[in-house]
N, C-alpha and C positions, 0 to 999 in steps of 0.2 A: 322707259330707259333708266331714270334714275332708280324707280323701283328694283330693276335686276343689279345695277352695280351696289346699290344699302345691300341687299341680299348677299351678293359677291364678296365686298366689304365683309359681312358678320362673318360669314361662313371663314373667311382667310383670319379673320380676329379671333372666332371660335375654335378653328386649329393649330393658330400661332399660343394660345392660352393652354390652351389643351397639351401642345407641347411643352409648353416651360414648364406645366404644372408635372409633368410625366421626368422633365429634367430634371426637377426641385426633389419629384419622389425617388429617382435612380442617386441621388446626390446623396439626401437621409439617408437611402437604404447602404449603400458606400460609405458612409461614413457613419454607418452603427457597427456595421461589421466589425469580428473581432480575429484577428488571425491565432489562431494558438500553435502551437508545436508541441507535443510531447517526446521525447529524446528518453530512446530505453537503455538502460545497464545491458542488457543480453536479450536472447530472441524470444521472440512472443509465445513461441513453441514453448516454451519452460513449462507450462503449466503451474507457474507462482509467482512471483515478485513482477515481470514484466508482462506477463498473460493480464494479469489482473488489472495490470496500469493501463494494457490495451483497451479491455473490457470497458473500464472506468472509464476513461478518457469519450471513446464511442459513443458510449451510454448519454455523456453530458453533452454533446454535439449533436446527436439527436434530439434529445433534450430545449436545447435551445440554439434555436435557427441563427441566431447572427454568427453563430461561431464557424467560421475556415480552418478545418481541423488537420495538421499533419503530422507525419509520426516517423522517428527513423528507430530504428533498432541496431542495435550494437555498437551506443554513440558515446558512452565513455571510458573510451580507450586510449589512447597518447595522442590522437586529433582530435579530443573532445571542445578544445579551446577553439579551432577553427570550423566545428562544426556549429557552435554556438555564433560565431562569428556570422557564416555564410547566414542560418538563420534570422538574424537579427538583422540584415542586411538587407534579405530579401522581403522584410515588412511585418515579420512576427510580434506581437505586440505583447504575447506574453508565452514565458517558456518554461514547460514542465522540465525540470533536470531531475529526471524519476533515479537516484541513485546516491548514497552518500560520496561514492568513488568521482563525482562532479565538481567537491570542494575547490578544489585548482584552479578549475574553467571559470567557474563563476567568480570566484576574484579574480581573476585576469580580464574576464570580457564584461562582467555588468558594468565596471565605473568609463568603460568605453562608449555605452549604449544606454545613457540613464534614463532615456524614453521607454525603454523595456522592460519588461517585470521578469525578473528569473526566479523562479520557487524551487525549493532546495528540497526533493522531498527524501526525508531517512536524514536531513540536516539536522545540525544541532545551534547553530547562533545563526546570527543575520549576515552576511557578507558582506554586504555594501548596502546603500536607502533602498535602493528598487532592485534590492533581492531579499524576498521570503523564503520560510521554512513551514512546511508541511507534513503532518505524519499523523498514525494512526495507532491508536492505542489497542494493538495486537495483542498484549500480553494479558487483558483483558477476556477474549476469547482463550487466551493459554492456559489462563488459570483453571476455566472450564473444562479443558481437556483435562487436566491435571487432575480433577476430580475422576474423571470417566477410568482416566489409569490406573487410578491407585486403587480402585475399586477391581477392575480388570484383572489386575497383574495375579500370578500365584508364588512367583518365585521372590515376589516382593523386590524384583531387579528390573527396570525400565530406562531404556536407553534415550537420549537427544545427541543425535547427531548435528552440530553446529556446524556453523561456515566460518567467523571469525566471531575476535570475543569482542566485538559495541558496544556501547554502551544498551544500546535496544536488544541484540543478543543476550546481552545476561541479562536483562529485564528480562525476557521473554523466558530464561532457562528458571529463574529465579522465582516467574509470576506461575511455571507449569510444576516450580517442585512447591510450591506454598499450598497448589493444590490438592500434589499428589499428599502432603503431608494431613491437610485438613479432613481427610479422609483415610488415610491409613500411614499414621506416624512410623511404622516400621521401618515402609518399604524407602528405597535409595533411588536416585535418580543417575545415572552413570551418564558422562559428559565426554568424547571426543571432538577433537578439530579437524575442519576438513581442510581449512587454511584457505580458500578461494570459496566468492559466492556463487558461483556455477563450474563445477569438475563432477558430471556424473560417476567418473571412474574413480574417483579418492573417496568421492560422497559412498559409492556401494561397498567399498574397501573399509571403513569408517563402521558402517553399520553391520556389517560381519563382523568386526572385531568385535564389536559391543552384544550383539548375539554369542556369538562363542562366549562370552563371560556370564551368560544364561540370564539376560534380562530376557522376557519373554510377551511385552509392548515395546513400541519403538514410536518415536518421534522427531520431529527432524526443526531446522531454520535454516533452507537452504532454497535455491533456484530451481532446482532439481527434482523430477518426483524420482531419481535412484534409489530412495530409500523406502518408498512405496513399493517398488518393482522387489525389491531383496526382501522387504517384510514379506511381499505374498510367496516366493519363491519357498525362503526358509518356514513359511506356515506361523506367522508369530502376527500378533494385534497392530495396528498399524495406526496412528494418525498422523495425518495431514496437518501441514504448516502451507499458509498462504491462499489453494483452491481448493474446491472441493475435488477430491479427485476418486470420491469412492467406486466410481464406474468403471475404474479400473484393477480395481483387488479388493468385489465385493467380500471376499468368503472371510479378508480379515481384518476389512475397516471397522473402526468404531466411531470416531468422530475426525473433524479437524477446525483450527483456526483460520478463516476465512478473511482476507483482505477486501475490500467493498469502496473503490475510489472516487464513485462517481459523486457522492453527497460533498466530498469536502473540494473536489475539482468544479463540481459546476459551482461553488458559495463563492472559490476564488476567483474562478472566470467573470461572475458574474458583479462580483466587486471592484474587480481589475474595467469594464464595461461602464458599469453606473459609477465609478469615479469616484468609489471610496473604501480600494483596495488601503491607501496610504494609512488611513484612519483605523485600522484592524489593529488592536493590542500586540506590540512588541513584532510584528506581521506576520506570525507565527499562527498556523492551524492543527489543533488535536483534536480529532474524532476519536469517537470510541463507539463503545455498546450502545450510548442513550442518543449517539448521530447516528447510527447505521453505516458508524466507519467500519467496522468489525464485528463478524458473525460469526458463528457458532455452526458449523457444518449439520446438515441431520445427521440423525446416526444411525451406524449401523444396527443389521438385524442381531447381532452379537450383545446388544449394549440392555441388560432386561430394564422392565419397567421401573422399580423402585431407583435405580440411579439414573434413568434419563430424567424422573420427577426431581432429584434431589437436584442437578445442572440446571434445569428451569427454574427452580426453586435461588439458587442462585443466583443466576441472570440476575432475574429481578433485583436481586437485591444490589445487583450493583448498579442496575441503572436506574435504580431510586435511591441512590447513594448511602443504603444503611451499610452494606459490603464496601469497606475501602482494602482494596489489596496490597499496600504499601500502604500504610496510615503515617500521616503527619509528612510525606515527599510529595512536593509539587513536580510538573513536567520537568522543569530547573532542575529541581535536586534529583533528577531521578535518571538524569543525563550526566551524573558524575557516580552515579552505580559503580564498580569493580567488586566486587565481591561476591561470593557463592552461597547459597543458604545453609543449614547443616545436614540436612538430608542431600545433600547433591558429592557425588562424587567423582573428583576431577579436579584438576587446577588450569588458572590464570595465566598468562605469559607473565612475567616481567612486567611492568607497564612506566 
């Protein structure tokens, strides 16, 4: 008799142990979890600016398992403050504000929520303590294009169609005419405004006008692939700003600048986790070519071999940093940019 209750005994102390041990692990595992939110500027559909932040974002949630990953689209718009709000509310620990149009929200809702991390990405300073600034040195892969253009073109006329003038916009217009110049000083680079980061119908009205004036490549920094769809329409060279989109107007792609989010979202997620997001330089992240923030699209069948060697040929050298494309501006000085290079033609608002 006493034999079976020691036995009865162990057995209820090996399942009471058992259990807490199983409570202790559900407990850990609950309390590594990291909730993120990504919040897009426009719909994932774009195929650029917000496609890519979907991509990213997924890619790093795969990536790494403690993350509870969600995602709204079309969140900054005149509720963007009370969407950050509900978010933060309902337990998000950290919140991608994928859009510079966020500025507002995140000073209004981070010194509400200072247990929550907001990253500002396309920002330009810090908001508030526990809001960072994240972005990605595109103009990098621009300048690349800018080589392929200037090489391409015959009419020595090549068009960017913009969305507004950023400070990252004209780095970007400024990083693709230094290329197009280092390769054929002639040719101009011709500069429209679409006024809005996603208006397909302005964006393809924009980019016929700049063909009617006989640039004969096109280029864009827009949400939009409208300027893809009009290059292959009107039969002119085309590259891509943001995703690769050549599957869609093989016969007149050549290359594009490729956004690539997921290296510098899983460094933040995963510093925001190990508890030493705070301790990040100025809390600021720029990737570029030598992170795999920004690529260089293949190219097309269009582009011969002597110029796809010479764009290789340069990569490199910019991500062994003999190539500096701006020499002597740090990311700082290069967020106070306003100005046009002299091969670009086009003017500035007011500013």
């Amino acid at each position: 008799m006493k034999c079976i209750l020691t036995v009865i005994l162990c057995f209820l102390l090996s399942n009471g142990l058992a259990g807490a041990v199983s409570a202790a692990d559900n407990s850990s595992t609950e309390k590594s979890e990291l909730n993120v939110t990504l919040l897009d500027f426009g719909p994932v559909g774009d195929h650029g600016w917000t496609y890519e932040a979907h991509v990213g974002a997924s890619e790093m949630a795969q990536k790494l398992s403690f993350v509870n990953l969600s995602e709204r689209e079309n969140a900054a718009g005149p509720d963007a403050s009370q969407i950050l709000r509900e978010y933060a509310e309902d337990g998000a620990n950290l919140i991608f504000c994928h859009s510079y149009n966020f500025i507002d929200a995140i000073k209004e809702v981070a010194p509400e929520y200072p247990k929550v991390v907001f990253m500002w990405g396309g920002g330009t300073e810090r908001l508030a303590p526990n809001a960072g600034v994240y972005y990605e040195r595109i103009y990098e892969a621009q300048y690349l294009a800018g080589i392929v253009a200037g090489n391409m073109t015959k009419t020595g006329k090549i068009a960017f169609v913009a969305a507004l003038p950023t400070s990252q916009v004209i780095i970007g217009i400024n990083a693709f005419a230094k290329g197009v110049a280092s390769t054929n000083p002639r040719a101009k680079v011709y500069v429209e405004w679409i006024g809005d980061w996603y208006d397909p119908g302005k964006e393809r009205a924009v980019a016929l006008s700049l063909i009617s004036k006989g640039c004969d490549v096109i280029t864009h920094w827009s949400d939009s692939d409208a300027t893809g769809q009009t290059a292959d329409e009107m039969g002119i060279y085309f590259i891509s700003f943001g995703s690769d989109v050549g599957r869609f107007s093989p016969r007149v792609y050549l290359t594009g600048a490729v956004w690539n989010w997921q290296p510098i979202m899983t460094d933040i997620v995963e510093s925001v986790h190990n508890g030493t997001w705070e301790s990040h330089p100025g809390g600021e992240w720029w990737y570029g070519l030598a992170e795999g923030g920004v690529e260089l699209a293949p190219f097309g069948d269009k582009v011969p071999e002597d110029v796809r060697s010479l764009v290789v040929e340069k990569q490199k050298d910019i991500v062994q940093k003999k190539l500096t494309i701006f020499p002597g501006q740090s990311d700082e000085k290069l967020k106070e940019m306003y100005y046009l290079e002299p091969n670009v033609v086009g003017k500035l608002p007011l500013s």
